[in-house]
N, C-alpha and C positions, 0 to 999 in steps of 0.2 A: 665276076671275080669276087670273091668270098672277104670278108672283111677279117682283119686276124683278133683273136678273142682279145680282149684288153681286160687286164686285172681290176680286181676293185682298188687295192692300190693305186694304182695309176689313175684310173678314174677320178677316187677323193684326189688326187697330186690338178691334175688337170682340172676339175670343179673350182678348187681352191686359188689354182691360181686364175683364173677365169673371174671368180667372183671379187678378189683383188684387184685386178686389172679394174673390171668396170667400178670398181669401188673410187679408182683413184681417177678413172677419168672425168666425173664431174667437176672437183674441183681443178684439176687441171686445165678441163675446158672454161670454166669461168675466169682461172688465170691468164689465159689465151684471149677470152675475149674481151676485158679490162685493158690486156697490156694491148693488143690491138685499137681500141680506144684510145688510150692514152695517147698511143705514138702516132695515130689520124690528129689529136688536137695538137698537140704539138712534140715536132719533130727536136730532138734530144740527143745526146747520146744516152743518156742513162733510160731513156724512153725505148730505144731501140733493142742493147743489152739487154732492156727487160723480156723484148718480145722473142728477141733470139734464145732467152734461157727458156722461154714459155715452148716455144716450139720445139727446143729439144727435149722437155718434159713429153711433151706430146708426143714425140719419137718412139721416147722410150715406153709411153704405153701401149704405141701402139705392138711394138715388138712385144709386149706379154701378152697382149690380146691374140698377134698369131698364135705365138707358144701355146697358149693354151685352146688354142682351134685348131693347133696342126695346119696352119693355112699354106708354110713353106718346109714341107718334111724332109726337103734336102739338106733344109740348113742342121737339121737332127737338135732342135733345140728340145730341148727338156728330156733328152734319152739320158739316159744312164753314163756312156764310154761319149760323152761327146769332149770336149775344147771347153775349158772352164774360164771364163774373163779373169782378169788379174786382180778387180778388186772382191 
């Protein structure tokens, strides 16, 4: 099955957010793996909050990292006519 031609448009869109994504996942993983530390030496609440905000950072790169690999094309993220979030 034949692949469908993709614009160069879309290409730079897809690259860009690609090279974003792993831009932001370094520091996100070392905020992961400090608040993980943290909340091993001692157990918090404000320890724990941290590590629940760290992991939802996490989340959220990891959803650009599919987007921009097309990893889940059903959800149609990055097309054109797709459901725009609210913020």
């Amino acid at each position: 099955m034949p692949r469908s031609p993709v614009s160069q448009a879309n290409m730079v869109a897809v690259n860009s957010t690609l090279v974003k994504a792993l831009i932001a996942l370094l520091p996100i993983g070392i905020l992961l793996a400090a608040s993980a530390v943290m909340f091993a030496k001692q157990r918090k609440l404000w320890s724990v909050l941290q590590l629940l905000g760290a992991v939802g950072m996490v989340v959220a790169v990891l959803a650009h990292l599919c987007e921009a690999l097309q990893i889940l094309p059903w959800m149609r993220w990055g097309q054109e006519h797709r459901t725009r979030p609210l913020s």
